[in-house]
matplotlib code that plots the C-alpha trace (Angstrom):
import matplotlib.pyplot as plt

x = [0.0, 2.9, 4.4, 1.3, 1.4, 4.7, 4.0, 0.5, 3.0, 5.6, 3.3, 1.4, 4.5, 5.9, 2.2, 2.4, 5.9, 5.4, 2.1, 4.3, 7.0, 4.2, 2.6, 5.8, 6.8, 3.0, 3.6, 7.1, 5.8, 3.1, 4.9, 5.1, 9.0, 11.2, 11.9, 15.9, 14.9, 12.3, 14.5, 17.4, 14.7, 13.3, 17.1, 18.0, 14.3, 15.0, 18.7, 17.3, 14.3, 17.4, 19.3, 16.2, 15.6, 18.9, 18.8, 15.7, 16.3, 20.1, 18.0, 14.9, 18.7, 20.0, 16.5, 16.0, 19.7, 18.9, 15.8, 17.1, 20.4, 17.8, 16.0, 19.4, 20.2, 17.2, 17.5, 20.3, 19.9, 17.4, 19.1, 21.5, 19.5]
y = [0.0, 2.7, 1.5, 2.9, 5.8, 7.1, 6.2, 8.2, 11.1, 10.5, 10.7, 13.9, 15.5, 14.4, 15.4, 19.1, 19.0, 19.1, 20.9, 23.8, 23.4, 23.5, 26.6, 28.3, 27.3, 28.8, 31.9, 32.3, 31.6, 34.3, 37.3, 40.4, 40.0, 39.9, 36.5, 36.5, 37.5, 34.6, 32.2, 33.1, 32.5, 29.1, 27.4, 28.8, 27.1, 23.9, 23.3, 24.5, 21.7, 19.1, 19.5, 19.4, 15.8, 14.7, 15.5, 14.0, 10.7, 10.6, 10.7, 8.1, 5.8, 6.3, 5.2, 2.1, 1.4, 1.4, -0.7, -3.1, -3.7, -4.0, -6.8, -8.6, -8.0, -9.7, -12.4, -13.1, -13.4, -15.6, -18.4, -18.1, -18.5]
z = [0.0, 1.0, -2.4, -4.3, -2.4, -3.2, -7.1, -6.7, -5.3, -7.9, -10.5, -9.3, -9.4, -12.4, -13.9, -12.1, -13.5, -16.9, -17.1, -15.1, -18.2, -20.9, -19.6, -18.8, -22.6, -24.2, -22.2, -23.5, -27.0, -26.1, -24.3, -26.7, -27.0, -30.2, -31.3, -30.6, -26.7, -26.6, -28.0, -25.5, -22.7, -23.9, -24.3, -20.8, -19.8, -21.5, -19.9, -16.4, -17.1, -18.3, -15.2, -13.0, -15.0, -14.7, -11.1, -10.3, -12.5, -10.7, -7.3, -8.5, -9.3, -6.0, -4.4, -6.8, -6.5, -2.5, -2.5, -5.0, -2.1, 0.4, -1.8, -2.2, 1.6, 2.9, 0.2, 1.2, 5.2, 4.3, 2.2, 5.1, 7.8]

ax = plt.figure().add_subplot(projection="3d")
ax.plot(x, y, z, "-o")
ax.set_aspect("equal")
plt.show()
C-alpha cells in the first residue's frame, strides 16, 4: 500500500511537473518580446528543465539502486538462515 502511495506522489508530481514546463513554454511563446529574446529565454528554460531531469532521474537511481540492495540484503539473510 505505502508503495502505491509514493507512485501516486511521484506521479502527481511528475504530472504538475510538466504541465508547469508547458505553460511556462506557451507563455514564453506568447509574451510580446522579439523572437531572438524569446528564443534566449526558452534554451535557458530547457537546460534548467534538463538539469532538473537529470537531477531527479540521478536521485529516482539512488532510491532504486537502495531498495534493490535492500532486496538482495534480505534475500540473502534468508538463504543463510
Amino acid at each position: 500500500m505505502d508503495h502505491d502511495h509514493e507512485r501516486q506522489v511521484a506521479n502527481f508530481i511528475s504530472g504538475l511537473l510538466l504541465g508547469a514546463i508547458i505553460g511556462a513554454g506557451v507563455a514564453l511563446l506568447t509574451a510580446p518580446r522579439p523572437g531572438r529574446k524569446t528564443r534566449k529565454r526558452l534554451k535557458r528554460a530547457a537546460e534548467d528543465v534538463r538539469e532538473s531531469a537529470t537531477d531527479r532521474l540521478d536521485q529516482i537511481a539512488d532510491e532504486v539502486k537502495g531498495k534493490v540492495d535492500e532486496v538482495v540484503k534480505g534475500a540473502r539473510g534468508r538463504l543463510r538462515g
